[in-house]
LODRENBA-484599 format. One record per atom (N, C-alpha, C, O): residue in three letters; x, y, z. Coordinates in steps of 0.02 Angstrom, whole numbers, plus 50000, padded with zeros to 5 digits. Example, Ala and Ser with C-alpha at 12.3 -4.5 7.8 and 13.67 -1.06 7.14 Angstrom:
! LODRENBA-484599
Ala506604971650390;Ala506154977550390;Ala506604983550390;Ala507124983450423;Ser506424988850354;Ser506844994750357;Ser506455000250394;Ser506705005750402;
This chain:
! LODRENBA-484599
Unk500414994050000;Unk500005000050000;Unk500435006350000;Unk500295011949980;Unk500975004250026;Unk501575014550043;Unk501905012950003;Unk502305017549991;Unk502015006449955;Unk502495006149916;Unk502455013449862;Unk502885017749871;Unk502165014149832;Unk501885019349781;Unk502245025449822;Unk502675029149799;Unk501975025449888;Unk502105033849922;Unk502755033249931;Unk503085037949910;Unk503115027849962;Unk503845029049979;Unk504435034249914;Unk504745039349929;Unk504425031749863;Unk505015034549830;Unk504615044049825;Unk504965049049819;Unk503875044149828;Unk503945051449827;Unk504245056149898;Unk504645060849894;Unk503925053349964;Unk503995054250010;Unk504795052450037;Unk504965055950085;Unk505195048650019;Unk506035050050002;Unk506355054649997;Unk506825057050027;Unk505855056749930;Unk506275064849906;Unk506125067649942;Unk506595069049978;Unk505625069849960;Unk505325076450024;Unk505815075350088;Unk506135080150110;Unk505855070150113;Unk506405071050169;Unk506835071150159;Unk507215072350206;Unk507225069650067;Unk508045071450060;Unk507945080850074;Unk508305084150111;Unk507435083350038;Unk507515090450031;Unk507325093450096;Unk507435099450104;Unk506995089450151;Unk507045093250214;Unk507745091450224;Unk508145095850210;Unk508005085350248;Unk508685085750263;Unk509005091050236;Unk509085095850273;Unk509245091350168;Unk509535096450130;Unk509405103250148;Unk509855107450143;Unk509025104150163;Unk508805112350182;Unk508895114350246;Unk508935120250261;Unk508945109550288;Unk508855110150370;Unk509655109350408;Unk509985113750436;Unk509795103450398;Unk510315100250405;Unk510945103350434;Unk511265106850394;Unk511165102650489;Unk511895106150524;Unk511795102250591;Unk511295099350612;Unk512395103050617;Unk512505101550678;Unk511985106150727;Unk511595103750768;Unk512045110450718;Unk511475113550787;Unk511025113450782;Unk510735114950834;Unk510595111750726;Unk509955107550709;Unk509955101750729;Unk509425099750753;Unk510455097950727;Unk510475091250753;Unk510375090650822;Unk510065085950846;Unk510775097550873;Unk510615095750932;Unk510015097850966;Unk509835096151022;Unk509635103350911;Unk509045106350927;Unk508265101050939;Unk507815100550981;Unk508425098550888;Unk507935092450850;Unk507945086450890;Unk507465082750901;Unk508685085650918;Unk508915079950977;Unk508485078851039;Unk508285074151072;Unk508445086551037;Unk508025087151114;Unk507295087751109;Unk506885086051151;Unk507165091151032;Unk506525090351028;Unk506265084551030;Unk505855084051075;Unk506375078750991;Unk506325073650982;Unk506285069051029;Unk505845064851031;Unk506915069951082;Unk506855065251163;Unk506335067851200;Unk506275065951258;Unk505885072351174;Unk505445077651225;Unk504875070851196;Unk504535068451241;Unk504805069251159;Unk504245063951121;Unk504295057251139;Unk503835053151134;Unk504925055851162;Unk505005048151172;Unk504725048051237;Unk504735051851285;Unk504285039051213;Unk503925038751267;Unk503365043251294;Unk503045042651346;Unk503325047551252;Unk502805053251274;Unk502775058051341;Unk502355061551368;Unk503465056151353;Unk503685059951393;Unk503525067751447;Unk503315068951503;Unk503735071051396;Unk503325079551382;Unk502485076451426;Unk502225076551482;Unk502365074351367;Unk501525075451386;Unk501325071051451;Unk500845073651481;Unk501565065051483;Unk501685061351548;Unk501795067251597;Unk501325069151631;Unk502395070251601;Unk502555075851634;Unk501915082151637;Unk501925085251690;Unk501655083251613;Unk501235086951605;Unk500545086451639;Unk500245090351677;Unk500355079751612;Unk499865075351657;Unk500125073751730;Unk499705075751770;Unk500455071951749;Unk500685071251789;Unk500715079151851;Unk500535079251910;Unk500955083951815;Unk501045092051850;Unk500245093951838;Unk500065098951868;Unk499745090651798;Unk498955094851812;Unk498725089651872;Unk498455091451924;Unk498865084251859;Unk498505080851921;Unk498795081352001;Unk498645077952050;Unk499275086951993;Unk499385090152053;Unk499045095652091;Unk499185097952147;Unk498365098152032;Unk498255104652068;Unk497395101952050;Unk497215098352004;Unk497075104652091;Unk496365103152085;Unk496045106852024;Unk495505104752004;Unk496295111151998;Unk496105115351942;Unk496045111351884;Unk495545110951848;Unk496595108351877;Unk496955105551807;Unk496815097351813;Unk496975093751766;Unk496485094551879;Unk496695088751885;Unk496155084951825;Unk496435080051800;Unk495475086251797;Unk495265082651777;Unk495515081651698;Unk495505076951659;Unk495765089151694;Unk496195087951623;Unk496955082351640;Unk497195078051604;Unk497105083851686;Unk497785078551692;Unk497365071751691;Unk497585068651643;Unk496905068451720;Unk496495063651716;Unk496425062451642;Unk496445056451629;Unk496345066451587;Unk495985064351537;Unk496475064751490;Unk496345062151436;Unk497205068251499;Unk497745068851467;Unk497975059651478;Unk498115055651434;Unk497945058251563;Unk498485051351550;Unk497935046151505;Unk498105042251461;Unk497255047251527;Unk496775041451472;Unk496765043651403;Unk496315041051371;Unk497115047551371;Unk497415046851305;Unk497855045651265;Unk497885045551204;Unk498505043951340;Unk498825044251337;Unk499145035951325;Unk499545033751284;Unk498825033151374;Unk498675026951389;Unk498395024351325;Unk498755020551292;Unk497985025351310;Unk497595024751235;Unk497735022751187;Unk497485018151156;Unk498295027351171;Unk498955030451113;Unk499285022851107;Unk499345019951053;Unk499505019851174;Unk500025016051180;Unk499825009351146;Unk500165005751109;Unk499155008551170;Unk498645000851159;Unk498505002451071;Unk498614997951029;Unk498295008051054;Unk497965008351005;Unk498775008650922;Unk498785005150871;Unk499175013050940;Unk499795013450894;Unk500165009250916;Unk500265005150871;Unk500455007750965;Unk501135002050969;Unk500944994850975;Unk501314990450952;Unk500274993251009;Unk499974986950978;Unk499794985150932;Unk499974979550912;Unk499324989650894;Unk498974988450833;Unk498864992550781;Unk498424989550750;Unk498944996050761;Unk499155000950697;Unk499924999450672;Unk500004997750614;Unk500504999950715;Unk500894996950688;Unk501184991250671;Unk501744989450653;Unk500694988850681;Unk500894980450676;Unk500394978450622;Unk500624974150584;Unk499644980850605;Unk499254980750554;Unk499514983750494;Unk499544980450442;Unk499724990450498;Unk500144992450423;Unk500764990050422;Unk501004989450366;Unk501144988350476;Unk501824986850470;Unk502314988550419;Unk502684984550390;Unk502284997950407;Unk502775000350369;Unk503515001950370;Unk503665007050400;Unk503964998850344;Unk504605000250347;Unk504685008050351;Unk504345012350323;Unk505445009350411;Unk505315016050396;Unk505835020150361;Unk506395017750366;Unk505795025050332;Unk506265026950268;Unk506845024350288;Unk506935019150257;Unk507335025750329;Unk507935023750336;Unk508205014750315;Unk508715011650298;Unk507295013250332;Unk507615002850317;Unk507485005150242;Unk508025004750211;Unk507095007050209;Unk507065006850129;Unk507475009450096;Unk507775005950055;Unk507625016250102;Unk508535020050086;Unk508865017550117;Unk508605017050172;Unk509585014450115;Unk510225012850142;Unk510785017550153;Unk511305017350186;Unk510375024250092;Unk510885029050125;Unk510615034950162;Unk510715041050159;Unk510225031050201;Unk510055038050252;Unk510435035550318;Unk510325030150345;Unk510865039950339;Unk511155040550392;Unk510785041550447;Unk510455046550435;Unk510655039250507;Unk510235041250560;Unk510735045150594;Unk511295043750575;Unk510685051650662;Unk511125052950690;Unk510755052750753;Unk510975055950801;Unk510045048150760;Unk509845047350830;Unk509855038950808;Unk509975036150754;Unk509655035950880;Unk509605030050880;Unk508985026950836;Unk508475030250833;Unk509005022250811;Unk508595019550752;Unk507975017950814;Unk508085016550873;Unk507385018550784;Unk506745015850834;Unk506665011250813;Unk506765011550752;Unk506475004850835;Unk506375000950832;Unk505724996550805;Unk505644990650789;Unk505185004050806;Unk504464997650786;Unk504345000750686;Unk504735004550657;Unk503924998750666;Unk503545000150624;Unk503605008750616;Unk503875012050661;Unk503315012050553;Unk503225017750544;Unk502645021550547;Unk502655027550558;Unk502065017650537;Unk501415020550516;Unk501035017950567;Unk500895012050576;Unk500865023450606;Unk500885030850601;Unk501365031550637;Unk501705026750656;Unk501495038450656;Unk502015041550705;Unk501755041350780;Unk501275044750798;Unk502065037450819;Unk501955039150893;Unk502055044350925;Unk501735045950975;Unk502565047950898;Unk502575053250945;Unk502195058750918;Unk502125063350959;Unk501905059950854;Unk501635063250833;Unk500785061350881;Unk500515065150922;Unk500585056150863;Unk500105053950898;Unk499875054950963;Unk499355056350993;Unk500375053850972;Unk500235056351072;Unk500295064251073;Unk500015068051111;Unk500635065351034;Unk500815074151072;Unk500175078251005;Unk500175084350997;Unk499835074850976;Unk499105078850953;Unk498565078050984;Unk498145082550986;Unk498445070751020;Unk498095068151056;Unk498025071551121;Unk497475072251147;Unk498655074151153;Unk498755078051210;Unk498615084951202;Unk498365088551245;Unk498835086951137;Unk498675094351122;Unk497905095351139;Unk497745099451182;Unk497425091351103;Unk496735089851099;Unk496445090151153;Unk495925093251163;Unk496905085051217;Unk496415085351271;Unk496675093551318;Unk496275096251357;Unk497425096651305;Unk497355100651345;Unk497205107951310;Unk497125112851346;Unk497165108651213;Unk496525113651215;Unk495895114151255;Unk495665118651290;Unk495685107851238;Unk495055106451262;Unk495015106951354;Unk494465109151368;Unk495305106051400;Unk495285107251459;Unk495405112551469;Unk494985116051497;Unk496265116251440;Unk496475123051468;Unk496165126551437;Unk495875130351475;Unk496015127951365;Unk495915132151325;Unk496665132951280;Unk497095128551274;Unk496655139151254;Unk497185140851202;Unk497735143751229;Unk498265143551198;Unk497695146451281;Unk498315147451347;Unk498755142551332;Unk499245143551296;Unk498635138151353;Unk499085131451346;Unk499085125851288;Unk499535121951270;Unk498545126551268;Unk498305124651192;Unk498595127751146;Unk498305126651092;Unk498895130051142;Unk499345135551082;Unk499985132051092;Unk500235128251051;Unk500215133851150;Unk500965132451150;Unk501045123051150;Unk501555120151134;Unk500405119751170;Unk500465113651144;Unk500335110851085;Unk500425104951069;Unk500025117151040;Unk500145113150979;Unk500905115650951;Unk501345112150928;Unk500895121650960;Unk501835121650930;Unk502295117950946;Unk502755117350906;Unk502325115050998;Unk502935110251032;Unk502635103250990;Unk503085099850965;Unk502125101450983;Unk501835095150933;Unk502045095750860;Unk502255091450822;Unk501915103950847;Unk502245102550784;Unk503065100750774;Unk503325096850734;Unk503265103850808;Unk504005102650817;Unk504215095350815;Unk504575091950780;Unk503865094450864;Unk504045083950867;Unk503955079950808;Unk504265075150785;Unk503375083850788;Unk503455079650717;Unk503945080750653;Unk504245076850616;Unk503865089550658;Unk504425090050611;Unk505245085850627;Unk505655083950585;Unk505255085450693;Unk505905082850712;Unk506035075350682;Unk506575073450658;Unk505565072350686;Unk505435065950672;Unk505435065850593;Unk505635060450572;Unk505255070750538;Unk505405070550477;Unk506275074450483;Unk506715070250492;Unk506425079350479;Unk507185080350511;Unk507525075250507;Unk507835074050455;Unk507555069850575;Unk508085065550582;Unk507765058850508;Unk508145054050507;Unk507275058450464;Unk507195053650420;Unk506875047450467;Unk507105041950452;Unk506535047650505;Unk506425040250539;Unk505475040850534;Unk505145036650564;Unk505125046450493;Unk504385045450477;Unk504535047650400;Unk505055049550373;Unk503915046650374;Unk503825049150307;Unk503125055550327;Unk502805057050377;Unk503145057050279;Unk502635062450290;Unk501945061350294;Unk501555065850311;Unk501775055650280;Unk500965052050276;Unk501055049950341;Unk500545050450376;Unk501855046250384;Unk501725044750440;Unk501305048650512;Unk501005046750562;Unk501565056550475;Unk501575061450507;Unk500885063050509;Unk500655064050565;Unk500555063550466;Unk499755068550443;Unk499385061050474;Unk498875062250507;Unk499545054350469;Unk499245052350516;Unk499235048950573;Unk498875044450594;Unk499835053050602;Unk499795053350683;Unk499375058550703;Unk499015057750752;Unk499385067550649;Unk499065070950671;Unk498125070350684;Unk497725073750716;Unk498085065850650;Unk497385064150627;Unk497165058650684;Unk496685059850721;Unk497465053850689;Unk497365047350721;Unk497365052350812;Unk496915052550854;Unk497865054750811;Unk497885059350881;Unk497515062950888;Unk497175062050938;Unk497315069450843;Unk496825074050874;Unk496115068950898;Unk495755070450946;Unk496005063050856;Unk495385058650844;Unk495355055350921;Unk494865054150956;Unk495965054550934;Unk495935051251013;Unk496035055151061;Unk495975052351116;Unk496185061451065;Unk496215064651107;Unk495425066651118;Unk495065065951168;Unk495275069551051;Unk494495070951059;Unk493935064751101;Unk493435066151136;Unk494175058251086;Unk493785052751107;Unk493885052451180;Unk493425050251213;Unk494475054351211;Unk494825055951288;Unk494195059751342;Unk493945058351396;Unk494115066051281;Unk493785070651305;Unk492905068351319;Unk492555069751368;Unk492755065051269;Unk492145063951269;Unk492185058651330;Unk491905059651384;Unk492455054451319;Unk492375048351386;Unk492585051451451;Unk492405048751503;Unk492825055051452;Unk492755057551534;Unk492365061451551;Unk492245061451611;Unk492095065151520;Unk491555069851499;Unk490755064651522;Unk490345065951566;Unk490765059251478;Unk490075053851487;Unk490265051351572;Unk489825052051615;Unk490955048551592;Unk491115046451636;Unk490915049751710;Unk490705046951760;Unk491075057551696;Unk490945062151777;Unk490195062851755;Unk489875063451808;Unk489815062851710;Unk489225066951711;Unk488635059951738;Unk488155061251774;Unk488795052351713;Unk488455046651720;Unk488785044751787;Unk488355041251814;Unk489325045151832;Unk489585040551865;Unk489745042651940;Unk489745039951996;Unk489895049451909;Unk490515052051981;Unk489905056651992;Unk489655060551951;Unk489715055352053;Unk489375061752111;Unk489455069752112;Unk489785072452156;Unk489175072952070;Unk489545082052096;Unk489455081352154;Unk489135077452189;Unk489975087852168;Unk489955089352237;Unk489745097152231;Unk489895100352180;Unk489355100152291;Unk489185108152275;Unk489755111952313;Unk489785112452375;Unk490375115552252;Unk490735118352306;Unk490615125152321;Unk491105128352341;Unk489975128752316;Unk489665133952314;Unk489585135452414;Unk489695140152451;Unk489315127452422;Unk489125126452519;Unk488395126552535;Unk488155127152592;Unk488025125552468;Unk487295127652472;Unk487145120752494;Unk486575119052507;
């Protein structure tokens, strides 16, 4: 099925490489990129809302998408398309991060960090919803950068993620309104 897309999607990441490409890009992209592994960034995040009662139900609904991400792309999307990723199909792409190890399609880290964007527009608003989608875009561009997605990997992590983040939102949403007790913190 990517056979067709691969040799176009080749060129597009020789000419990002080509255009981008230096050492301080490399170490820029380095860090962007480790900010994605594991989903890291966005764990941390969830993790710092479910510290404050404000933020906690968005930290709640950040890690159940998070969680999600993991069952839904590293179990089964990449193992159902099971796409090689540019670097196994070119031999002369040099990696200068460590090779990942699973499948290509879709992008995980793209996935999680749209999925997260999604749930913390949707909780914080655009305050924090802004600057989480720029740091998402980054991850992904990083991930075309170092050559280890193709660009279809990318558009559908963004897709597959906003789709689960949104689904995050709705299920906790059905969850407090059917399940969990309000409480009146008014005192009435």
């Amino acid at each position: 099925m990517f056979e067709i897309l691969n040799h176009t999607e080749l060129a597009w990441l020789a000419a990002i490489h080509d255009a981008f490409s230096c050492a301080f890009m490399d170490a820029v992209m380095g860090f962007i990129t480790a900010t994605g592994n594991i989903g890291i960034i966005w764990i941390a995040c969830a993790v710092l809302m479910l510290c404050f009662r404000k933020t906690r139900r968005t930290g709640i609904t950040l890690a159940v998408a998070l969680i999600f991400t993991v069952f839904l792309n590293n179990l089964t999307l990449k193992n159902l398309f099971a796409r090689p990723r540019p670097f196994q199909v070119d031999p002369s792409i040099v990696l200068v991060i460590d090779p990942p190890g699973e499948f290509s399609f879709p992008s995980g880290h793209t996935l999680s960090s749209f999925a997260a964007t999604t749930v913390i527009w949707h909780g914080l608003g655009k305050k924090y919803g802004i600057p989480a989608l720029v740091w998402s875009c980054l991850i992904a561009f990083s991930r075309l950068y170092f050559r280890v997605h193709y660009v279809t990997d990318i558009l559908g992590g963004m897709v597959i993620g906003t789709a689960v983040g949104a689904l995050a939102c709705l299920a906790v949403n059905i969850i407090q309104k059917k399940y969990i007790k309000k409480t009146n913190t008014k005192g009435e």
